[in-house]
MDTraj code that builds the backbone (N, CA, C; nanometers):
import mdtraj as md
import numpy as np

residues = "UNK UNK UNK UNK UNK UNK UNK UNK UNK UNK UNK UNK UNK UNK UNK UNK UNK UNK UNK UNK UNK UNK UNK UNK UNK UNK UNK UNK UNK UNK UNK UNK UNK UNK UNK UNK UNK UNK UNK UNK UNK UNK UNK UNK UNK UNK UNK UNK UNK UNK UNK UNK UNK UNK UNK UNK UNK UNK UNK UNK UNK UNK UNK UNK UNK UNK UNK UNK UNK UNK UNK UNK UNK UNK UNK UNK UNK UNK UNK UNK UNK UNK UNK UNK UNK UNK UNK UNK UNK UNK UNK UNK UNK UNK UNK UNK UNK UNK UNK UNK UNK UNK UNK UNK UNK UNK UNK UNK UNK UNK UNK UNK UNK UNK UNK UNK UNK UNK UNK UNK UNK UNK UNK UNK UNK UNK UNK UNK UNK UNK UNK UNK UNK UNK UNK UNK UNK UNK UNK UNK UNK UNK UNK UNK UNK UNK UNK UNK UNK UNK UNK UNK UNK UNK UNK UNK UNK UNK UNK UNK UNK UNK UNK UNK UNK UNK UNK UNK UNK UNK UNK".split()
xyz = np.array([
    [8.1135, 11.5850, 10.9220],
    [8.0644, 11.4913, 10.8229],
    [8.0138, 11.3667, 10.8960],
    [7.8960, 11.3266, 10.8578],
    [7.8155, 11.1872, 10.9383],
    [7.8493, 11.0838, 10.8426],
    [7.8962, 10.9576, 10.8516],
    [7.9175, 10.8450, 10.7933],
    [7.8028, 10.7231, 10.8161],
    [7.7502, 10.6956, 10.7172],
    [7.6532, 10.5450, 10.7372],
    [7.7310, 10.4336, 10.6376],
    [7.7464, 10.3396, 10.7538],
    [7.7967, 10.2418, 10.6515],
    [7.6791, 10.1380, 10.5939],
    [7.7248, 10.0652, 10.4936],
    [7.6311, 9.9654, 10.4566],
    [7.5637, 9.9054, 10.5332],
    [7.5976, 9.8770, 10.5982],
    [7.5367, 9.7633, 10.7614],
    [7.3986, 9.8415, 10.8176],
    [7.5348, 9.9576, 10.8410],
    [7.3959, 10.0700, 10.8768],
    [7.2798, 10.0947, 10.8214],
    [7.3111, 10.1201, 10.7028],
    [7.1643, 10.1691, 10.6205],
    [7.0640, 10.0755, 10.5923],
    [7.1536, 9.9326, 10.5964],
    [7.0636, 9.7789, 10.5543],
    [6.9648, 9.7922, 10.7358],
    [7.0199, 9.8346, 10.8387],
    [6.9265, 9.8541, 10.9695],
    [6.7955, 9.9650, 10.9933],
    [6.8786, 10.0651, 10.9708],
    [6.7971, 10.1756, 10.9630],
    [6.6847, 10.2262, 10.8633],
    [6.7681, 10.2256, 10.7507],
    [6.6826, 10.2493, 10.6727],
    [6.6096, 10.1022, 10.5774],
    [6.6069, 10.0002, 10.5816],
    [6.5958, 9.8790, 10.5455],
    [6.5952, 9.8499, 10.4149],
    [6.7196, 9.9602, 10.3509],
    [6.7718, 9.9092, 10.2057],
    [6.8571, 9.8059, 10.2302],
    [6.8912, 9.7411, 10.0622],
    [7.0094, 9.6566, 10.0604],
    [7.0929, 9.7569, 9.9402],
    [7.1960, 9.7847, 10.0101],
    [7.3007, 9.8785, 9.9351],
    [7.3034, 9.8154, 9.7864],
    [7.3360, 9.8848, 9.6990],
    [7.4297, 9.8249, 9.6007],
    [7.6027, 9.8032, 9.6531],
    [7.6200, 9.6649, 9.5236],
    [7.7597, 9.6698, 9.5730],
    [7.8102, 9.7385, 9.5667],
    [7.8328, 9.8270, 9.4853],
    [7.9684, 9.9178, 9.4172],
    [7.9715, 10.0797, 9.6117],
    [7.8669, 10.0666, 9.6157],
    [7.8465, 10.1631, 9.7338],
    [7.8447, 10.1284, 9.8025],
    [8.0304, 10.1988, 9.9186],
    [8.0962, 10.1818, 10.0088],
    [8.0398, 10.2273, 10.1507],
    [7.9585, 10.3173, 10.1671],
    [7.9144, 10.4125, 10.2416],
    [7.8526, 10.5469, 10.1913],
    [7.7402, 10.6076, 10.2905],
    [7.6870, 10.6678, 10.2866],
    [7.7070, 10.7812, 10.3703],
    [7.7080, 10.9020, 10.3495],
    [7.7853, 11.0405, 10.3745],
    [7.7109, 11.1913, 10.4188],
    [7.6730, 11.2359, 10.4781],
    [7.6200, 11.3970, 10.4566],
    [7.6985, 11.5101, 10.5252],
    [7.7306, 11.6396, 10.4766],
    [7.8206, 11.7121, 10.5149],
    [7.7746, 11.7982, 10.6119],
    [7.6094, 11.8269, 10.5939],
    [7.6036, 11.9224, 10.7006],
    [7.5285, 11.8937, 10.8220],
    [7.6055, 11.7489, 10.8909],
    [7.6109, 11.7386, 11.0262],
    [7.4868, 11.5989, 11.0552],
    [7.4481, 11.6419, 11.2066],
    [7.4228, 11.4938, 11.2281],
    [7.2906, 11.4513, 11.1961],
    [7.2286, 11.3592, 11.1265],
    [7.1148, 11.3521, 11.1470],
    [7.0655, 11.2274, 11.0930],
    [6.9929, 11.1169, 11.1597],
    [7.0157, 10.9947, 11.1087],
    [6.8604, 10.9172, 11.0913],
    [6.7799, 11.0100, 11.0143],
    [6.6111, 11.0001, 11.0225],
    [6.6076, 10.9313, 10.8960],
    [6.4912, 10.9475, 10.7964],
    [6.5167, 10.8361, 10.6986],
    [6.5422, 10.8639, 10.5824],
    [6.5735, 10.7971, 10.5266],
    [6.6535, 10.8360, 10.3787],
    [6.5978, 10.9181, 10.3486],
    [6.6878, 11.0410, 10.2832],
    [6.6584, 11.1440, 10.3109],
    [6.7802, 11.2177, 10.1982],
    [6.7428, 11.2954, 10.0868],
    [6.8269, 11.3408, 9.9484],
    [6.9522, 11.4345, 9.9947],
    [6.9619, 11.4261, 10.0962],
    [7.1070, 11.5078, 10.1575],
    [7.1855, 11.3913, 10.2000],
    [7.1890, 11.3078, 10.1852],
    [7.2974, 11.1756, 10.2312],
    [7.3417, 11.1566, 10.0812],
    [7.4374, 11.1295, 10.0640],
    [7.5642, 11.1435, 9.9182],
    [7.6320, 10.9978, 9.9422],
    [7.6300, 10.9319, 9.8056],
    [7.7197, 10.7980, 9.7912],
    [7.8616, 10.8131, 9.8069],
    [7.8917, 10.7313, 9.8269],
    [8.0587, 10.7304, 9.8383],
    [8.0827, 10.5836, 9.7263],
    [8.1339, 10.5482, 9.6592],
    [8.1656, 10.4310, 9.6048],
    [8.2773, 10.3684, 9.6189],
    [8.3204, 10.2586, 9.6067],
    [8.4750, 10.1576, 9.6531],
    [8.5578, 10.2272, 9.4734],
    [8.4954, 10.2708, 9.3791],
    [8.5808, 10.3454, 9.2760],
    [8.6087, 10.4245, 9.3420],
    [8.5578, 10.5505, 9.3793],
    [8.5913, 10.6667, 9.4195],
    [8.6838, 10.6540, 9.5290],
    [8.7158, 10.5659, 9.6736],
    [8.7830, 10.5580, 9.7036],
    [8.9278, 10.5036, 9.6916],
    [8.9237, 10.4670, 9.5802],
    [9.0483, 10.3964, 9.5471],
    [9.1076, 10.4866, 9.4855],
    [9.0125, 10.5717, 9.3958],
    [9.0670, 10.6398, 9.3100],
    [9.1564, 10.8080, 9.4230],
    [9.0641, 10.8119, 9.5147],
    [9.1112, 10.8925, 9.5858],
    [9.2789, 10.8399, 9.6551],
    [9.2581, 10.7233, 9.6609],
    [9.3668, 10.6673, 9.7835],
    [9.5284, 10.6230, 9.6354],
    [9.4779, 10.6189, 9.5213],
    [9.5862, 10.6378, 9.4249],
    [9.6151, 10.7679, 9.3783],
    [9.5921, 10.8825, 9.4061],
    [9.5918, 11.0172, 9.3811],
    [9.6370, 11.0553, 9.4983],
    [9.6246, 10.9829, 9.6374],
    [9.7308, 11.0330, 9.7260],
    [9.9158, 10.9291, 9.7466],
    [9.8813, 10.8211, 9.7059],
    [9.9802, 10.7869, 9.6640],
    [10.0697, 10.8450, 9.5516],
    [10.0263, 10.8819, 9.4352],
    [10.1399, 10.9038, 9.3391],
    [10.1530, 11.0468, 9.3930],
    [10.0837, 11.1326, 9.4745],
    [10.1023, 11.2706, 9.5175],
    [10.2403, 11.2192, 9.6219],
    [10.1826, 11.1424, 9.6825],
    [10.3733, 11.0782, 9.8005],
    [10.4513, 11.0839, 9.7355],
    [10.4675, 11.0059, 9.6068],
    [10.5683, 10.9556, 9.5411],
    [10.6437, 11.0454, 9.4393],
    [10.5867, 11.1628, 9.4120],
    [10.6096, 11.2530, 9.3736],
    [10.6932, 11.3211, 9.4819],
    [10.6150, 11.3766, 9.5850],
    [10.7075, 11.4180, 9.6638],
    [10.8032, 11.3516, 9.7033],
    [10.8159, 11.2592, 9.7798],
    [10.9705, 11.1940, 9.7700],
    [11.0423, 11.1907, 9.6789],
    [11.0021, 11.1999, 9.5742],
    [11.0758, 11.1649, 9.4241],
    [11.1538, 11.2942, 9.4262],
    [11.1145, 11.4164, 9.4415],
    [11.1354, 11.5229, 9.4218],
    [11.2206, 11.6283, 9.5241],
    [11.2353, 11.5443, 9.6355],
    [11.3177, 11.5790, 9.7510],
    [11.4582, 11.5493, 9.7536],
    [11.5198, 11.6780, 9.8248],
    [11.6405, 11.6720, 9.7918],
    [11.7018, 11.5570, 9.9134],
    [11.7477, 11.4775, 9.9139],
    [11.8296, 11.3774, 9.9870],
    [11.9191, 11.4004, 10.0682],
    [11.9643, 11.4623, 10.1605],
    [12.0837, 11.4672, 10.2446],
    [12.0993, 11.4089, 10.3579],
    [12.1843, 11.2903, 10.3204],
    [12.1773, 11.2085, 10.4721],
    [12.3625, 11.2681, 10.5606],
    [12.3344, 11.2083, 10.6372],
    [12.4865, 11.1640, 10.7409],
    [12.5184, 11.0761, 10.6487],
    [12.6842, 11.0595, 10.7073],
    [12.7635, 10.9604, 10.6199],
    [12.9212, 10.9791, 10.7094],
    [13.0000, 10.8461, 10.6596],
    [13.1095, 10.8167, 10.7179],
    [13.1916, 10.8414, 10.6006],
    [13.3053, 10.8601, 10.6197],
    [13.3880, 10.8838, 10.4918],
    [13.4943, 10.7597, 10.5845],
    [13.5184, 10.6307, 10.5042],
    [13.6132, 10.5294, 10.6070],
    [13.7190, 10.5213, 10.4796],
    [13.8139, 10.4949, 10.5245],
    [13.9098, 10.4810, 10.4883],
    [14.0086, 10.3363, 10.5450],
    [14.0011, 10.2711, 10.4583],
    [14.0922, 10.1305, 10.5808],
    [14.2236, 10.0939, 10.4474],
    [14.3170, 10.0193, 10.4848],
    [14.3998, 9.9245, 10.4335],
    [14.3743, 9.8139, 10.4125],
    [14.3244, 9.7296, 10.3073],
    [14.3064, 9.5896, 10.3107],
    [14.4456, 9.5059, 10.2582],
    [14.4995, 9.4359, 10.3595],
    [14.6036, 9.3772, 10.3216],
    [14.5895, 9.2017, 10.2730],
    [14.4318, 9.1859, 10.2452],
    [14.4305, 9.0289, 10.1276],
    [14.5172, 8.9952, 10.0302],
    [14.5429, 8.9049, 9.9888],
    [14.5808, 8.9056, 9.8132],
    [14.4922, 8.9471, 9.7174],
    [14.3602, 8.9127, 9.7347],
    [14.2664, 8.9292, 9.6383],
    [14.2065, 9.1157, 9.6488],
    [14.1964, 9.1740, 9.7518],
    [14.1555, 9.3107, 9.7269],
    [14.2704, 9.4018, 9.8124],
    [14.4091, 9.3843, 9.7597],
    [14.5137, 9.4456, 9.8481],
    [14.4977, 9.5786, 9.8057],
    [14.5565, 9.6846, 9.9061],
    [14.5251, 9.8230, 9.8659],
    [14.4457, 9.8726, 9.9731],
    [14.4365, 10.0196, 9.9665],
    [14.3631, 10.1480, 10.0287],
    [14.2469, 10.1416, 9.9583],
    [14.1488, 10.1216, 10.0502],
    [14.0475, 10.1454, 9.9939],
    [13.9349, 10.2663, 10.0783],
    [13.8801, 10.3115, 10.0103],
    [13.7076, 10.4240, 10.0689],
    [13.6399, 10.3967, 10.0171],
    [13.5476, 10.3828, 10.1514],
    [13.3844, 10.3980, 10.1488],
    [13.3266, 10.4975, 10.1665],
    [13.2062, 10.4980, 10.1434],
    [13.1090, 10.6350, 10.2165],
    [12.9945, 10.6040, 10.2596],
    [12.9523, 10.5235, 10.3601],
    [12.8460, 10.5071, 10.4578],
    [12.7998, 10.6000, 10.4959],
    [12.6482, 10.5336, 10.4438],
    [12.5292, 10.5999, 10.5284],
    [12.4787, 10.4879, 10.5592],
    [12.3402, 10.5183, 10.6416],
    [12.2648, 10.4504, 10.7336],
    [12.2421, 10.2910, 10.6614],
    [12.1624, 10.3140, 10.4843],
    [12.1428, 10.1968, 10.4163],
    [12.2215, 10.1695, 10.3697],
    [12.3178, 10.2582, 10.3011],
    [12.3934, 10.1933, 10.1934],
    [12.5369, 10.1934, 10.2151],
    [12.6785, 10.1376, 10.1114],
    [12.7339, 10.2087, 10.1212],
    [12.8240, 10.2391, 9.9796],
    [12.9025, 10.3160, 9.9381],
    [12.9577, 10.3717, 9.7822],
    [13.0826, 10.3272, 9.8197],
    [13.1506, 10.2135, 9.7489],
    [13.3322, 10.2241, 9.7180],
    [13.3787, 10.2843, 9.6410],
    [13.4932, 10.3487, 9.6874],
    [13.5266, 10.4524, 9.6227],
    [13.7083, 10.4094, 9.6576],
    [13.7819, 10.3750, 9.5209],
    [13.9104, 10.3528, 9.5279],
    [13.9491, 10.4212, 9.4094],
    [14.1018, 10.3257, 9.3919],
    [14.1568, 10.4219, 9.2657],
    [14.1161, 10.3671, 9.1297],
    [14.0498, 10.2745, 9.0996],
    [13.9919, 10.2049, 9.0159],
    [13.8953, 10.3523, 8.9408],
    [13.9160, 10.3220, 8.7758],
    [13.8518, 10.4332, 8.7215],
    [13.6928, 10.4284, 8.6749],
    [13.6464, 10.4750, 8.7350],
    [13.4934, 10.4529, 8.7314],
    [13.4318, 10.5745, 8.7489],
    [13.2739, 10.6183, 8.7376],
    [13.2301, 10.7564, 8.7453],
    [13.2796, 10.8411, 8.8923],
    [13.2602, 10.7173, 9.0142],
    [13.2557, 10.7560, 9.1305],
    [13.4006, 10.8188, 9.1457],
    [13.4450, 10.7412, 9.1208],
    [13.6173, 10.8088, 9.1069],
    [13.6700, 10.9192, 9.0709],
    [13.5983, 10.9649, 8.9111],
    [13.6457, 11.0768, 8.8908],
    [13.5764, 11.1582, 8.9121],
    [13.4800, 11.1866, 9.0189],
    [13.3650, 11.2962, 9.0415],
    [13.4033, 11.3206, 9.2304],
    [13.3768, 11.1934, 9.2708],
    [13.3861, 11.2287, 9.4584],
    [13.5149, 11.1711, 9.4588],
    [13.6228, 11.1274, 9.4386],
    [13.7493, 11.1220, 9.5239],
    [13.8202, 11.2800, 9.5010],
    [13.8135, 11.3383, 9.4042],
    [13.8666, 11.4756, 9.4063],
    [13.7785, 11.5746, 9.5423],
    [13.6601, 11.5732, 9.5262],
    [13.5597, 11.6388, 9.6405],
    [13.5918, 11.5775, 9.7765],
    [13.6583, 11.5098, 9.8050],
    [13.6661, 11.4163, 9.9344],
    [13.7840, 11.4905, 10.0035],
    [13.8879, 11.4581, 9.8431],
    [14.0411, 11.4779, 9.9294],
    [14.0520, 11.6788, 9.9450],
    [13.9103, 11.7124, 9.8737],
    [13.9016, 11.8470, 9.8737],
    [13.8903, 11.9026, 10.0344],
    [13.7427, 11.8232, 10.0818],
    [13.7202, 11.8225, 10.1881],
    [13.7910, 11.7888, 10.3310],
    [13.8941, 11.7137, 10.2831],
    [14.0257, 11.6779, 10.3889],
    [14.1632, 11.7165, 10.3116],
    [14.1975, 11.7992, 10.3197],
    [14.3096, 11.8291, 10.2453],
    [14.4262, 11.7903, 10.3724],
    [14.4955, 11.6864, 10.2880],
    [14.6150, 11.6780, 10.3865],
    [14.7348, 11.6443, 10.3208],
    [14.7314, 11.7091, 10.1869],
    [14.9009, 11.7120, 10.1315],
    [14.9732, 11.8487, 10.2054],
    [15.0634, 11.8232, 10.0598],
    [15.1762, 11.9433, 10.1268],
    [15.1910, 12.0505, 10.0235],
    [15.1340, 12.1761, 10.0332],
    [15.0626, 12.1941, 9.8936],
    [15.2018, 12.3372, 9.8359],
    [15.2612, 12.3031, 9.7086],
    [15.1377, 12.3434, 9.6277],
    [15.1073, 12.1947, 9.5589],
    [15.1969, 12.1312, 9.6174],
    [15.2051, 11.9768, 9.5533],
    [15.0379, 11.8986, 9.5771],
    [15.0097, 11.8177, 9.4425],
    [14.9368, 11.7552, 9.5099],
    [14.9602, 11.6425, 9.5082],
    [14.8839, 11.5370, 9.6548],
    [14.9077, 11.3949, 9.7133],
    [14.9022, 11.2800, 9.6046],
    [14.9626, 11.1786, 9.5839],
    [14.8793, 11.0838, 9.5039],
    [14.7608, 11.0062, 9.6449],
    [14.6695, 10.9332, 9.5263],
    [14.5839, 10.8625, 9.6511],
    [14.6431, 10.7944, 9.7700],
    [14.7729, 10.7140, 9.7510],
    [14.8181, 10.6532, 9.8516],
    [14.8834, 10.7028, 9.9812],
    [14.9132, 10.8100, 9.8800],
    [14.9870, 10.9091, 10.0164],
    [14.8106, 11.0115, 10.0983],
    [14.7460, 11.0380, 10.0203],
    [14.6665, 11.1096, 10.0635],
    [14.5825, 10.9684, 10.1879],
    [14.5401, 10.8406, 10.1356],
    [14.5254, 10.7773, 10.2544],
    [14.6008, 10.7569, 10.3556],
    [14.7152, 10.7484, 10.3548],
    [14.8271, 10.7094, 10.4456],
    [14.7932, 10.8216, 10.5581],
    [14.7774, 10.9547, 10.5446],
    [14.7877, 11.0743, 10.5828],
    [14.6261, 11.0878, 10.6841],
    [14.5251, 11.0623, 10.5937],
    [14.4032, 11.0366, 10.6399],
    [14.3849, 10.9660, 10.7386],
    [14.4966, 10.8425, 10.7180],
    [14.4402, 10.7361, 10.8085],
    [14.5319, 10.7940, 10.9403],
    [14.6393, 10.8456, 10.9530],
    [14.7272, 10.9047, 11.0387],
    [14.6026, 10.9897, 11.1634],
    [14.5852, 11.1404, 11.0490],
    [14.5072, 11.2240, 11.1419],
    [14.3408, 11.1736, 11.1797],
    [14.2673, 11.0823, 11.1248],
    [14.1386, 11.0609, 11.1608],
    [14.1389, 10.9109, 11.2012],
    [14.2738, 10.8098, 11.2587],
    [14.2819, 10.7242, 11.3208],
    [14.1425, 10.5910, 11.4048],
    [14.0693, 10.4701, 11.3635],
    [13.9909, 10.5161, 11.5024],
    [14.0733, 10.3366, 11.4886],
    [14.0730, 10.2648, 11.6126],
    [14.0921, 10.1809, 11.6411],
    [13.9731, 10.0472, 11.6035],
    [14.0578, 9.9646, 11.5335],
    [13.9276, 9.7963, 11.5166],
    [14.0083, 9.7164, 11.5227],
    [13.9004, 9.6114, 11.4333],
    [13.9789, 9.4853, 11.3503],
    [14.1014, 9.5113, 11.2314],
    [14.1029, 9.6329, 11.1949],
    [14.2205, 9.6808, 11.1030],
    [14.2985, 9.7437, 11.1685],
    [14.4059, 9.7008, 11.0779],
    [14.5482, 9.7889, 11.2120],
    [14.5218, 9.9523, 11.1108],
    [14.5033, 9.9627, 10.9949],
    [14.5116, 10.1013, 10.9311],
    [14.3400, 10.1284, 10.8774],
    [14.2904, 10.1819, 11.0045],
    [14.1650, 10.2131, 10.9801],
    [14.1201, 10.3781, 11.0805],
    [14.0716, 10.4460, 10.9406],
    [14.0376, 10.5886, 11.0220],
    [13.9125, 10.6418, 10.9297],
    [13.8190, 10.7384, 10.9806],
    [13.6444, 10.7507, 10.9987],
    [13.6273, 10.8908, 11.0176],
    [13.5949, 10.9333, 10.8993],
    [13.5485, 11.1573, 10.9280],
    [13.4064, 11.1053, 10.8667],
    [13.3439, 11.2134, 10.9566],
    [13.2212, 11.2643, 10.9144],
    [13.1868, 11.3257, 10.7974],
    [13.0787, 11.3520, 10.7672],
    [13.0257, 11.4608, 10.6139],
    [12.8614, 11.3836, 10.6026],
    [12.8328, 11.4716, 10.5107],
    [12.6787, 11.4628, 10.4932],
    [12.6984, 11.4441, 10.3485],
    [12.5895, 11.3413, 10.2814],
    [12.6102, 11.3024, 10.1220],
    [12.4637, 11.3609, 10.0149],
    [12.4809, 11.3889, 9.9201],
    [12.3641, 11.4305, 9.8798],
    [12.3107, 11.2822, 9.7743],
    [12.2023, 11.2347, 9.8260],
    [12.1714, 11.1450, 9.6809],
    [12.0655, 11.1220, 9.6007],
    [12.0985, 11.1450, 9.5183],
    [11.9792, 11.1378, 9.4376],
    [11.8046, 11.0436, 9.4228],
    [11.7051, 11.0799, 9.3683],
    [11.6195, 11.0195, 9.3714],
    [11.5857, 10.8677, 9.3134],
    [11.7105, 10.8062, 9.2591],
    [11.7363, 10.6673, 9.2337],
    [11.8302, 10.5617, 9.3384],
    [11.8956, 10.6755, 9.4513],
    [11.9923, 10.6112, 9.5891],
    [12.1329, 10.6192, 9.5015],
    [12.1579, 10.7085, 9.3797],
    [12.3169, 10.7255, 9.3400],
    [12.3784, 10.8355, 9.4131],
    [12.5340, 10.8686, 9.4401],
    [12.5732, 10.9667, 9.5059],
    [12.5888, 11.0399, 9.4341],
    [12.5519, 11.1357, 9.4908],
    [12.6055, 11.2935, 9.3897],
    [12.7009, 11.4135, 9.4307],
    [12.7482, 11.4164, 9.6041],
    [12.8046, 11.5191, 9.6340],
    [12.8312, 11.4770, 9.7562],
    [12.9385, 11.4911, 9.8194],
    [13.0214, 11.5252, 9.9333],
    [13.0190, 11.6678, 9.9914],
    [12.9703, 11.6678, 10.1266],
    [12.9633, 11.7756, 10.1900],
    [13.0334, 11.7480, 10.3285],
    [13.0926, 11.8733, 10.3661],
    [13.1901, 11.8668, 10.5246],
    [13.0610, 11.8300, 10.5897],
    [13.0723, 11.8774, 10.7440],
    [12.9499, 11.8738, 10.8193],
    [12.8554, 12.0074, 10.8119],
    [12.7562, 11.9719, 10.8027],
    [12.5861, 12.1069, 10.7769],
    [12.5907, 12.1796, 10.8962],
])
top = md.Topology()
chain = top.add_chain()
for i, resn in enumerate(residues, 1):
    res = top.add_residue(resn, chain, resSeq=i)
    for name in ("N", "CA", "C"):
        top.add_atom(name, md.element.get_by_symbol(name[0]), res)
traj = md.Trajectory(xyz[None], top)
């Protein structure tokens, strides 16, 4: 495809473009003699309109992709007055989800899938949360600024708005 831009054609061929026409175009190859009914308009509509038809085509696709990032499953002790207690997170790269015993969606959907994924009661019994962190923080240990702080891996699935939807071991 040969491209003439405005500039161009105002030289060569010694028109003055209209505005609305961005460039001048022919498909079958090179040839740059004088205006001549095989050179095709291009207009600043048509390109926009092209360049928003590949945008909402992106946005679609991303929209529509399934999400699976890395993620930390942390687990720490906060011993404040104001947020005392065991608490979990679930980090990924941007974000991250708290997840305690407080009753909320996240709660009753991924803390069951979590402690699924680390099972460390004594079964057929099952753990309450405190004992199930205590236990967590025991076997997946890592050393910081918290004296009761421990860190497993898993991969998170999330949805096309950045909400969590699923806990997975490692892929």
């Amino acid at each position: 495809m040969t491209i003439m831009s405005r500039k161009a054609a105002k030289r060569w061929w010694g028109i003055n473009p209209p505005k609305e026409v961005a460039y001048y175009y022919r498909d079958d190859g090179y040839c740059w003699g004088d205006v001549n009914p095989n050179w095709k308009i291009c207009t600043y509509k048509e390109i926009y309109r092209k360049k928003r038809e590949r945008q909402s085509r992106e946005i679609e696709r991303k929209r529509a992709s399934i999400n699976i990032h890395p993620a930390l499953i942390w687990v720490f002790y906060n011993n404040t007055p104001f947020f005392h207690g065991w608490w979990i997170y679930i980090r990924t790269i941007k974000k991250e989800y708290a997840i305690n015993f407080r009753n909320t969606f996240l709660e009753k959907e991924m803390l069951p899938k979590i402690r699924n994924l680390y099972p460390l009661g004594i079964l057929p019994l099952e753990e309450t949360f405190i004992e199930w962190c205590e236990a967590f923080e025991k076997k997946y240990h890592r050393s910081g600024k918290k004296e009761k702080n421990a860190i497993a891996f898993c991969h998170v699935l999330i949805d096309k708005y950045g909400n969590l939807k699923d806990v997975y071991g490692k892929i």
